[in-house]
C-alpha positions as CSV (number, residue, x, y, z in Angstrom):
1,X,-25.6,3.5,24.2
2,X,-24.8,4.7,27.4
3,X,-22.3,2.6,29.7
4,X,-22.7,1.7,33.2
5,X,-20.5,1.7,36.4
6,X,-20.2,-1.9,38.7
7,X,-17.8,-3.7,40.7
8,X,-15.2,-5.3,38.7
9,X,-13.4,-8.9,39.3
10,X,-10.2,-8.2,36.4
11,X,-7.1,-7.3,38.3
12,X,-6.4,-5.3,35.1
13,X,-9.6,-3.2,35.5
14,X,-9.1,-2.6,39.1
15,X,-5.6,-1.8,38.9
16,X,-6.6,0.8,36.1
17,X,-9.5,2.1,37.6
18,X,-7.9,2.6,41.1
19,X,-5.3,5.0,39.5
20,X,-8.0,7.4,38.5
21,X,-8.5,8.3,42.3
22,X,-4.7,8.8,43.1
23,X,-3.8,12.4,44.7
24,X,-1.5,12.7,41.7
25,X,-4.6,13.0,39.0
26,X,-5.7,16.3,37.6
27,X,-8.9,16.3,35.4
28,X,-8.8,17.8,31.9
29,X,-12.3,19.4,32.1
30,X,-12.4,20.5,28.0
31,X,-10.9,20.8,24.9
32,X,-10.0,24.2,25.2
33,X,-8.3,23.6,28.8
34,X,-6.0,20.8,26.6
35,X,-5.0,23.2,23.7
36,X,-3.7,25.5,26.5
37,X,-2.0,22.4,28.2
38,X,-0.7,21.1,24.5
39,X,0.6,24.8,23.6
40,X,2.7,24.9,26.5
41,X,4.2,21.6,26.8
42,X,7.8,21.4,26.4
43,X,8.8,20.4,22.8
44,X,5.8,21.7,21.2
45,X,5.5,24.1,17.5
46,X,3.1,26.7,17.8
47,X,2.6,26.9,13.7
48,X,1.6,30.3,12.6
49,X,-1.4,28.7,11.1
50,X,-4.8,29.4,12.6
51,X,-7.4,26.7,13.4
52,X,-10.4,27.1,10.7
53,X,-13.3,27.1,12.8
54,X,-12.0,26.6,16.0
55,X,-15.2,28.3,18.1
56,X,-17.3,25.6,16.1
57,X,-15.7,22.7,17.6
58,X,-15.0,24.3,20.6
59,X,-12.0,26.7,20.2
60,X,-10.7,29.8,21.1
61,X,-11.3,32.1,18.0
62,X,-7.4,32.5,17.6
63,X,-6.4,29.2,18.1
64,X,-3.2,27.6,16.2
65,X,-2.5,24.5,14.7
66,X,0.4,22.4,16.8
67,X,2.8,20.3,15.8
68,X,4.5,17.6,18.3
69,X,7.0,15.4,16.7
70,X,8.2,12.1,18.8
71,X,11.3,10.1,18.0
72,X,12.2,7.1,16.1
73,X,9.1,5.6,16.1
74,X,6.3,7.2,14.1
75,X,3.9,4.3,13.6
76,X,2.1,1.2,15.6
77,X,3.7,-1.5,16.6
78,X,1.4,-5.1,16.6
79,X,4.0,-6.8,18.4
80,X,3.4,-4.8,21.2
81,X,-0.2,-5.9,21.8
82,X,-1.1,-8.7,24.2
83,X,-4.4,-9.8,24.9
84,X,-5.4,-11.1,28.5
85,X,-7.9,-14.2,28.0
86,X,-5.6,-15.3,24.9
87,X,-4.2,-19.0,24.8
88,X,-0.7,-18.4,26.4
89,X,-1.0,-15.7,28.0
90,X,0.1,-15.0,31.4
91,X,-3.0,-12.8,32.8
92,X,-0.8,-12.5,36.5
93,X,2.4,-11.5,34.9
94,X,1.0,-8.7,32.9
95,X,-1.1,-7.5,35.9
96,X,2.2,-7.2,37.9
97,X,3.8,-5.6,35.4
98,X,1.5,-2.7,35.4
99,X,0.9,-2.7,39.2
100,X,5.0,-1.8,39.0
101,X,4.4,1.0,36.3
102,X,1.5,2.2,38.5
103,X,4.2,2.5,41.3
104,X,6.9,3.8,39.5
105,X,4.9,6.6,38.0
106,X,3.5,8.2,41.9
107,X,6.1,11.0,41.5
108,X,4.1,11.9,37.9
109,X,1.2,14.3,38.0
110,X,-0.9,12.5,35.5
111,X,-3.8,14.3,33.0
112,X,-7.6,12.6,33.4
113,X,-10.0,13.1,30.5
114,X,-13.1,11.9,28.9
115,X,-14.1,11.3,25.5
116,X,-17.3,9.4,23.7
117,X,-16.8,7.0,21.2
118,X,-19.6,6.2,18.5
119,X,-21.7,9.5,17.6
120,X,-25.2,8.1,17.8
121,X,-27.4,7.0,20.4
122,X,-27.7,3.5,19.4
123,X,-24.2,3.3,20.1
124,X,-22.0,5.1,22.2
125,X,-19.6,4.6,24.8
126,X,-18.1,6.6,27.4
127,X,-14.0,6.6,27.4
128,X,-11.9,7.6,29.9
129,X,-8.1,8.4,29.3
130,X,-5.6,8.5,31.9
131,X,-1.7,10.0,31.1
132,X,1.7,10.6,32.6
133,X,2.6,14.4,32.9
134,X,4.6,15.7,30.0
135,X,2.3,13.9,27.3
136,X,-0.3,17.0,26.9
137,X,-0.7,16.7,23.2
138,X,-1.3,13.3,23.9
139,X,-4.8,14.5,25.5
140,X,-5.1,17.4,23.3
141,X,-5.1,14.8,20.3
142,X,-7.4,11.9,22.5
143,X,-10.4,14.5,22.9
144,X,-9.7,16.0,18.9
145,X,-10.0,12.5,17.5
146,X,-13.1,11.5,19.6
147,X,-15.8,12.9,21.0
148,X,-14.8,15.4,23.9
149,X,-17.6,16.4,26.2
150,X,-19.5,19.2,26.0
151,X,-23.8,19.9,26.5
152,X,-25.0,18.4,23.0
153,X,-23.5,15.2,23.2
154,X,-23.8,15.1,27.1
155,X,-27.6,15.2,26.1
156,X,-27.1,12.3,23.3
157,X,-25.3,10.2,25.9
158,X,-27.6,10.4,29.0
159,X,-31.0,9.6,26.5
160,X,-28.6,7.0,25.0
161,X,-29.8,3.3,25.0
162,X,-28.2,1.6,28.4
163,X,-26.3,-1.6,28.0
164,X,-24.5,-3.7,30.7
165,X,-21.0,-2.4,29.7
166,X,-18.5,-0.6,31.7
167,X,-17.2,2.7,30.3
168,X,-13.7,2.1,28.6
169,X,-10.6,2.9,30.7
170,X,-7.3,3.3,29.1
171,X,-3.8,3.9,31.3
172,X,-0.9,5.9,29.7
173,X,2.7,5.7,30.2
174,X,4.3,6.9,27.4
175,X,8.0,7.0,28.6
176,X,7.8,4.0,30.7
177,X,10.4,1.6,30.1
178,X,10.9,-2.4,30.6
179,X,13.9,-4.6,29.4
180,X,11.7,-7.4,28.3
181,X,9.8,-5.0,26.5
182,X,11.9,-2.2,25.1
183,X,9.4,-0.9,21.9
184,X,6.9,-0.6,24.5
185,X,3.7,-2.7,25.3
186,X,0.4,-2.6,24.9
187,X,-1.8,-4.9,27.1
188,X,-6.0,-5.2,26.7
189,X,-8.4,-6.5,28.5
190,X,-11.2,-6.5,26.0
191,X,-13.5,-8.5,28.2
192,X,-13.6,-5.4,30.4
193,X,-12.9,-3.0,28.4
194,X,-9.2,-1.5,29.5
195,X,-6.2,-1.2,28.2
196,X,-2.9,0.0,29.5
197,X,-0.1,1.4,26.9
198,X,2.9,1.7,28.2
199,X,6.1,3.1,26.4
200,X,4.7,3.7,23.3
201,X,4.8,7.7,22.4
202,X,2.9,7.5,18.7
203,X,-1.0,8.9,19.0
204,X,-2.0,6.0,16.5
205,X,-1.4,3.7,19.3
206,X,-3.9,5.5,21.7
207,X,-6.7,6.4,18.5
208,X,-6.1,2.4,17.7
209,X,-6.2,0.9,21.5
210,X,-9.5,3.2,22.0
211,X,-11.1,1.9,18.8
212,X,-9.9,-1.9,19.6
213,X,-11.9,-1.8,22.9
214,X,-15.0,0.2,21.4
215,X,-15.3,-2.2,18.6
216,X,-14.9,-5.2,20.9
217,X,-18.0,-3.7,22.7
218,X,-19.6,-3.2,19.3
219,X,-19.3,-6.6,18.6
220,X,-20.5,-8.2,21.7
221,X,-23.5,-6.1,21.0
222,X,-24.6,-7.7,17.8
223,X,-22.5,-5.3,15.5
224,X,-20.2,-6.2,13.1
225,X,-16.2,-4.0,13.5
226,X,-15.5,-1.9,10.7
227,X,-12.3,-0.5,10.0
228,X,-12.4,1.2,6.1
229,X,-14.3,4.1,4.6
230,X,-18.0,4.9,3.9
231,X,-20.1,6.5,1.9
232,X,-23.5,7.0,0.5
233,X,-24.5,8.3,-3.0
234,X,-27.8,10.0,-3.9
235,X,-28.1,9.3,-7.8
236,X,-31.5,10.3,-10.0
237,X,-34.9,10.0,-8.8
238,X,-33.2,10.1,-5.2
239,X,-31.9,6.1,-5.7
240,X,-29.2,5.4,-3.1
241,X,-26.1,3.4,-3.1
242,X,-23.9,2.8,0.3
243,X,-20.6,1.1,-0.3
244,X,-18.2,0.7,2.1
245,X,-14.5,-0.2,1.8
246,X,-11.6,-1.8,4.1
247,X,-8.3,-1.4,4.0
248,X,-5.1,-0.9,6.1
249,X,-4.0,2.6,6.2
250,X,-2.0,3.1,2.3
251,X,-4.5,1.1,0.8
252,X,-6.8,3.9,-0.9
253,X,-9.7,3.3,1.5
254,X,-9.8,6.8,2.7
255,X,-8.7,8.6,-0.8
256,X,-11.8,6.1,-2.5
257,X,-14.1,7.2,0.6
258,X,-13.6,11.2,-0.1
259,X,-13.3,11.5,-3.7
260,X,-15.8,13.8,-5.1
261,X,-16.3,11.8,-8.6
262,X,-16.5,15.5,-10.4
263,X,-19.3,16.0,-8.0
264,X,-21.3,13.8,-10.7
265,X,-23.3,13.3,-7.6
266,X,-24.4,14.0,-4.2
267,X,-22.2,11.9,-1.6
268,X,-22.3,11.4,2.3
269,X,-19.6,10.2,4.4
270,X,-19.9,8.5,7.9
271,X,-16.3,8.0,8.2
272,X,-13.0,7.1,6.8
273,X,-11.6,4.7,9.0
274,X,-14.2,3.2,11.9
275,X,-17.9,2.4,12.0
276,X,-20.1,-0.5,12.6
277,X,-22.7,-2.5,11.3
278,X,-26.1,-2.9,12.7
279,X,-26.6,-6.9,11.8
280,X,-30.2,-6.1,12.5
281,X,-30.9,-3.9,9.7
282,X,-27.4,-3.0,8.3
283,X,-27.6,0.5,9.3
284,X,-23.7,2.3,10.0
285,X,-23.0,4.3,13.1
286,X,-19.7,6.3,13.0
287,X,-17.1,6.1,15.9
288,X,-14.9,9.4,15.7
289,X,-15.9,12.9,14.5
290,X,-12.3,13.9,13.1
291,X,-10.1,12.5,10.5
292,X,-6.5,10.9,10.8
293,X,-4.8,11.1,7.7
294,X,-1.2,11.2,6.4
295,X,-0.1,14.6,5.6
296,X,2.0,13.5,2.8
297,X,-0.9,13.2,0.6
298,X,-1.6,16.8,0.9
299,X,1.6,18.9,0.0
300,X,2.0,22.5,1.3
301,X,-0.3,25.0,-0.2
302,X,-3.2,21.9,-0.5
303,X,-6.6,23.4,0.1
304,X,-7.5,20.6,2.2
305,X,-4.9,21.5,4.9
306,X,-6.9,24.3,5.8
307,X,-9.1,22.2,8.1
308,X,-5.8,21.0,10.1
309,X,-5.9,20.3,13.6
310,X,-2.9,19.2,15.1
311,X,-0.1,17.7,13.3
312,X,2.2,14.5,14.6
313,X,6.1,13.8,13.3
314,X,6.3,16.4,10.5
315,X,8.6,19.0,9.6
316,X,8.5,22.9,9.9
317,X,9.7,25.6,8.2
318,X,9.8,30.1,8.4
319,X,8.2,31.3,5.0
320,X,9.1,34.7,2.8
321,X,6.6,36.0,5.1
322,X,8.2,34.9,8.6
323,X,5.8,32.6,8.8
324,X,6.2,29.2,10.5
325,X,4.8,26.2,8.0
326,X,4.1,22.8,8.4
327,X,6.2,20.7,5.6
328,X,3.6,17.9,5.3
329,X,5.6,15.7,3.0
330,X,7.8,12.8,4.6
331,X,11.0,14.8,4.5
332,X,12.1,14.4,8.1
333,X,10.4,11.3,8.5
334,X,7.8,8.6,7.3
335,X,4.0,8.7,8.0
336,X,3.7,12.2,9.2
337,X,-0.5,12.7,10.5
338,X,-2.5,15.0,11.2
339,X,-6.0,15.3,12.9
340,X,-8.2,16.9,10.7
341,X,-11.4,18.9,11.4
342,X,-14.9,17.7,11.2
343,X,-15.3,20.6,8.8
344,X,-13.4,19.2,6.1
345,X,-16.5,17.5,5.0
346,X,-19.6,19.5,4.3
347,X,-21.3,16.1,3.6
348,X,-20.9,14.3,6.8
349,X,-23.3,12.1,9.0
350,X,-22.9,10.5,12.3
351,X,-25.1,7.5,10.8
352,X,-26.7,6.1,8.0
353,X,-30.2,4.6,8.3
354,X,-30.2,2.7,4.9
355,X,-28.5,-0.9,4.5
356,X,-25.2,-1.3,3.1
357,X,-25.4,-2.3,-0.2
358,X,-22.1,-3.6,-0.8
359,X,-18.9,-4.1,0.6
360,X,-15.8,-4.1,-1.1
361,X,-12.7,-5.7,0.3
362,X,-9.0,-3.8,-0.8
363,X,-6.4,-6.0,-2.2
364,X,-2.9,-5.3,-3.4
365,X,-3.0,-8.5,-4.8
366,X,-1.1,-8.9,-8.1
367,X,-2.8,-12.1,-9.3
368,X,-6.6,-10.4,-9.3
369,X,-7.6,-7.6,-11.7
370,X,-8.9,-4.3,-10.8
371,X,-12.4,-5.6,-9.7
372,X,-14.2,-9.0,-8.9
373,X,-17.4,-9.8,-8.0
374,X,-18.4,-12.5,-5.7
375,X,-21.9,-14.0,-5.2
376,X,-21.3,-17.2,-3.0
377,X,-21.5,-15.4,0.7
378,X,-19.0,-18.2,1.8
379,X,-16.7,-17.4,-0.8
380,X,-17.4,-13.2,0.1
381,X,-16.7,-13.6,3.7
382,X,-13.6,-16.0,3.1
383,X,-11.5,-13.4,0.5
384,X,-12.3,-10.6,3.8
385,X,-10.8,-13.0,6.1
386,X,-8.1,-13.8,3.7
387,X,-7.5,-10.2,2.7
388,X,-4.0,-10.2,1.0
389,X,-2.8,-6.7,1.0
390,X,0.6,-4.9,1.9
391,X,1.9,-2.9,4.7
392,X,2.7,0.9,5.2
393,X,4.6,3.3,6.6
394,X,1.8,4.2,9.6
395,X,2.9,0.5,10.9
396,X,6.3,-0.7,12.5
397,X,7.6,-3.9,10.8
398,X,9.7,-6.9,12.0
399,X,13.0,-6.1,11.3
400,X,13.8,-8.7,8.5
401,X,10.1,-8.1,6.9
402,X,9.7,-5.0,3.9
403,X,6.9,-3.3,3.2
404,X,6.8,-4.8,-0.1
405,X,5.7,-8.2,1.2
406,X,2.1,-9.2,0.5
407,X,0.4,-10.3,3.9
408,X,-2.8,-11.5,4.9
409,X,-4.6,-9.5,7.7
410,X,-8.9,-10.9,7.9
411,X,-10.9,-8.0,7.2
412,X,-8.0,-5.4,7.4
413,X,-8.3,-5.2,11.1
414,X,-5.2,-6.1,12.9
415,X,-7.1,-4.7,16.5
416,X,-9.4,-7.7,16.8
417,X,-9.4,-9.2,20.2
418,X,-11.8,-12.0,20.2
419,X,-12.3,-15.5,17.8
420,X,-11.8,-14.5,14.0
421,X,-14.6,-16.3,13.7
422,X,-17.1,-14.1,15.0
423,X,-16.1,-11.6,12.2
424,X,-16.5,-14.3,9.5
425,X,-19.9,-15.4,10.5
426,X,-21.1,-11.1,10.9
427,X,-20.0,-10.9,7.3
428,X,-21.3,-14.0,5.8
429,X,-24.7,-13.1,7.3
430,X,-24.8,-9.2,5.7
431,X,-24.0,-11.2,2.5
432,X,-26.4,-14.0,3.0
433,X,-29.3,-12.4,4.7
434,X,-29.1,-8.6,3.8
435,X,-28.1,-8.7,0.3
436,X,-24.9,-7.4,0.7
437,X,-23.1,-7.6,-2.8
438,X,-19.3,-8.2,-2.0
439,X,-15.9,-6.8,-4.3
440,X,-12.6,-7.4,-4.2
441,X,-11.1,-4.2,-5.5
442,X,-7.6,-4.3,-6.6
443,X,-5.6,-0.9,-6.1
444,X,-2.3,-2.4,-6.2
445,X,-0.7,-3.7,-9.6
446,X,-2.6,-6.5,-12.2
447,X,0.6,-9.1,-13.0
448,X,3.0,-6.2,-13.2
449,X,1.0,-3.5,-14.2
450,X,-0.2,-1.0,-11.9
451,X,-3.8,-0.4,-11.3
452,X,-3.9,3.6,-11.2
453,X,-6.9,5.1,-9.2
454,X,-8.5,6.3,-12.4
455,X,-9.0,2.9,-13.3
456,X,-10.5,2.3,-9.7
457,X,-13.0,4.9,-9.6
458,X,-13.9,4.2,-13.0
459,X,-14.8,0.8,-11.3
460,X,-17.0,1.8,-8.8
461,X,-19.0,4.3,-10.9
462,X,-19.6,2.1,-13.1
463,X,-20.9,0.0,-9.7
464,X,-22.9,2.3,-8.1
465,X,-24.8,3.2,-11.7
466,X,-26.1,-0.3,-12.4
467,X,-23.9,-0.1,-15.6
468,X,-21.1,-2.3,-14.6
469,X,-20.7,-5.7,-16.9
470,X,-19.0,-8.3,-15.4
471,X,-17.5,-11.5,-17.1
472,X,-16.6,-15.0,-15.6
473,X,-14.1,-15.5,-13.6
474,X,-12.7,-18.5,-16.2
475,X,-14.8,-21.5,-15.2
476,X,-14.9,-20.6,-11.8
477,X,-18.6,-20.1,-10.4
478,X,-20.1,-17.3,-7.9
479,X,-17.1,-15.2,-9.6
480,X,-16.8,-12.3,-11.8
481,X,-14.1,-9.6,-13.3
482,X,-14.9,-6.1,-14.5
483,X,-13.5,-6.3,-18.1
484,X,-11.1,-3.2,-18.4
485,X,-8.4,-2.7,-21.5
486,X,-5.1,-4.3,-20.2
487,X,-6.0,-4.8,-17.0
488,X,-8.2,-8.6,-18.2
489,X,-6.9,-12.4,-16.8
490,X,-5.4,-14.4,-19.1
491,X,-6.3,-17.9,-18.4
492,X,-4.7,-19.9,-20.7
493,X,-1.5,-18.0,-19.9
494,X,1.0,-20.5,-17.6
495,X,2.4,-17.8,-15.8
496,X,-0.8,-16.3,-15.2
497,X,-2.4,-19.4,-13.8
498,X,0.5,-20.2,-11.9
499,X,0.2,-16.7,-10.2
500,X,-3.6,-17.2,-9.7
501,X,-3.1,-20.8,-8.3
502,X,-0.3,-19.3,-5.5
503,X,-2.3,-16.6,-4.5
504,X,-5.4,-18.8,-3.5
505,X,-3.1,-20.8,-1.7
506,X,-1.4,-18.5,0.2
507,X,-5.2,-18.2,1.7
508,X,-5.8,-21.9,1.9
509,X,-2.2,-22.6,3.7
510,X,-3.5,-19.1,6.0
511,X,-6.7,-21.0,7.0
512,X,-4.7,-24.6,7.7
513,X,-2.7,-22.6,10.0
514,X,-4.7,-20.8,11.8
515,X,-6.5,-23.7,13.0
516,X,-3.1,-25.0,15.0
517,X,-1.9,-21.5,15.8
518,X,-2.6,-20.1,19.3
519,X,-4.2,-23.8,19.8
520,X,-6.6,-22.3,17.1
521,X,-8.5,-19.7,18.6
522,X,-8.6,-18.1,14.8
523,X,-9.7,-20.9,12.9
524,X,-13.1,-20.7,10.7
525,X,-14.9,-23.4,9.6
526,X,-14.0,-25.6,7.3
527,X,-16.2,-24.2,4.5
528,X,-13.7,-21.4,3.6
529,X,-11.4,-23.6,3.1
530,X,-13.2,-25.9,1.4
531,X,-14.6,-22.8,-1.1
532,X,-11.0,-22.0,-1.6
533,X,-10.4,-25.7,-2.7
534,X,-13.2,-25.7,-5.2
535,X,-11.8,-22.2,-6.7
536,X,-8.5,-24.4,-7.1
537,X,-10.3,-27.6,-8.4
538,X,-12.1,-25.2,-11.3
539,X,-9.3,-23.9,-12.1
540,X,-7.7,-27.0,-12.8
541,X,-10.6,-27.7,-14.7
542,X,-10.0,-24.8,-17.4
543,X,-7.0,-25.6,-18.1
């Protein structure tokens, strides 16, 4: 889905896209240009290991694995997001703000480099990145994560279908600074697909910003945003299964995405973290080739860190052979990452042809058990926009807030930038009109056990074989629970049903508000909260 160049009428845009022709600008022509960059930027560890692969994904045979480590801030920061054409927000001031960083920043030489996001050509966007001086691995880590350019996928993109979009342009200011703004700010303008972050050093908020803008074009295009993991299995007589599962980062999405199930059978992956949904025919098209992952789940000496990139806010170390080593575990800080190869997975795809055939939302919700099923599409699409689930280290949290509070955040995408309720009515349709099944998958704790992940892949095997027998939900229609040892409600329990009755209106009181807040540019209709109602009423009901 190639983009297209016009005139554009946002001050944002223009202010942006004017930059890019400064006398200040030098173009990053290719990946192995922005290692060289990277490597020599002040502040950067050249590790002694070697990059698996590296001519494959274009590489220097004896390139090494970098490490760049920021400061005090080593996750994204939602508070730092504004979004022009929101109720309240001043569209002038944030304009002038950045026409003054623009300004201030003409002594900076600043880096220029493209990238394509979405790996098919049904959809695929050209982005264009442009950064302060002194932020190399910045770029280096930009044109890793996405799509750099090179002749294949400059072929994909020019025979890619055209669309009246304009490519995605994002500015970078790294170590600009503003009193009324001291952790940095982050302003989009989705409806023309720009962005400007300013004073914010973590990569995840340049992988994020990129992905908020390509799925706002996604969506405008009829597809429906997806941030979780995908997969596809092959089982006998060449029957497949595609589930999909969403999730903020710590909520298993990516470890239930790439386990191997005792390679019991054949799996495909299209991603770990973004896609979309054709609404058409519910076909998947990947955004990003590489992987983002916290190195904490892979200690040193794990296999899988072979396929290691770069490396982002970890500690390092000289071996008994002189050797210097990453320390991937969150000694010196939280939520170390690391960009990892396309390689890792020998099973990959860009795109999956066949519908989804279920969807499975990721709760750390204590009043559900390990696994529900819900038929009633309202009821499906509500629990995704009502996603209760906890926070984790790769975000930065209101001081006053712990990571230990359960939240709600629709469809475990905190990057949306239009109406919540165009999300609601994507996924209600899937479930409605392409027989979609939905799950809420609990990988938190059941009351106050936990739910271990043995217990959750259990769970979806059981799924994806046909073999998994569900019970009712109490008296409660349209849902059922998996019935596993320990983990199985006790309705006639008070404590229980007073746990089950607050966590369906923590929903309900999230809906009520969210038709005042921000003169209620989130609200959904009142069905959900009607079908939320109804869940109460039955409840009452059984007991």
């Amino acid at each position: 889905m190639a983009t297209v160049n016009k005139k554009s009428y946002s001050r944002l845009r223009s202010t942006i896209e004017t930059a890019f022709f400064r006398n200040n600008i030098r173009n990053v022509d290719n990946l192995k240009e922005a290692y060289e960059m990277a490597k020599d930027s002040p502040g950067t560890i050249v590790t002694d290991q070697a990059v698996y692969g590296a001519e494959t994904i274009g590489l220097e045979k004896d390139s090494k694995v970098l490490l760049f480590n920021d400061g005090s801030i080593t996750g994204r920061y939602k508070d730092a997001r504004v979004v022009l054409g929101e109720p309240g927000i001043d569209s002038e001031k944030y304009a002038s703000i950045l026409r003054d960083a623009m300004y201030q920043s003409r002594y900076s030489s600043h880096w220029a480099a493209t990238s394509y996001i979405g790996l098919d050509e049904e959809f695929m966007l050209k982005a264009r990145l442009l950064i302060t001086e002194g932020n190399e691995n910045l770029v280096y880590n930009w044109l890793l994560n996405f799509q750099y350019v090179n002749e294949e996928y400059k072929a994909l993109y020019n025979k890619s279908t055209v669309h009246d979009e304009e490519d995605i342009l994002i500015y970078s200011n790294p170590d600009w600074y503003h009193p009324e703004h001291p952790c940095g700010l982050a302003i989009f303008d989705p409806d023309n697909n720009c962005a400007a972050i300013l004073g914010l050093k973590y990569f995840g908020e340049h992988k994020k910003g990129s992905l908020t803008l390509a799925w706002n074009v996604g969506r405008k295009l009829g597809y429906a945003p997806c941030h979780g993991g995908i997969k596809e299995f092959t089982l006998g007589d060449d029957e497949k299964y595609v589930m999909s599962f969403f999730g903020l980062s710590g909520s298993g999405k990516s470890t239930l995405t790439h386990h191997k199930h005792n390679n019991k059978y054949e799996t495909k992956i299209l991603h770990d973290d973004a896609f979309v949904i054709s609404t058409e025919d519910g076909a998947t098209i990947a955004l990003e080739p590489s992987y983002f992952d916290k190195t904490q789940d892979y200690p040193e000496g794990c296999e899988d860190n072979k396929y290691l990139l770069s490396v982002q806010n970890c500690g390092a170390r000289m071996n008994e052979d002189g050797k210097v080593v990453l320390v991937t575990e969150d000694i010196r800080n939280n939520n170390g990452r690391a960009i990892k190869s396309v390689l890792w997975k020998e099973n990959r795809v860009n795109k999956f042809d066949r519908s989804i055939d279920s969807i499975v939302w990721i709760t750390k919700d204590p009043a559900l058990p390990p696994v529900l099923k819900v038929s009633d599409p309202v009821l499906a699409a509500t629990f995704g926009a009502t996603l209760a689930t906890k926070r984790s280290s790769a975000e930065r949290i209101k001081e006053g807030a712990s990571y230990n509070d359960l939240v709600i955040e629709p469809y475990a995408n905190p990057f949306r930038t239009y109406a919540l309720s165009e999300d609601y009515a994507k996924f209600k349709y899937l479930f409605e009109n392409m027989d979609v099944d939905c799950y809420v998958i609990n990988t938190g704790s059941f009351v106050e056990k936990d739910v271990n992940k043995e217990v959750t892949i259990e769970a979806i095997e059981r799924i994806v074989e046909g073999r998994a027998e569900f019970k009712p939900f109490g008296y409660l229609e349209n849902m059922e629970y998996l019935d596993f040892d320990g983990f199985n409600p006790e309705f006639d329990n008070e404590d229980y049903d007073e746990l089950l009755k607050n966590s369906i209106k923590i929903r309900i009181d999230y809906l009520k508000k969210m038709m005042v807040e921000r003169q209620g540019i989130d609200s959904l209709p009142v069905e959900t909260i009607n079908a939320l109602e109804k869940f109460l009423a039955k409840r009452k009901k059984a007991a």
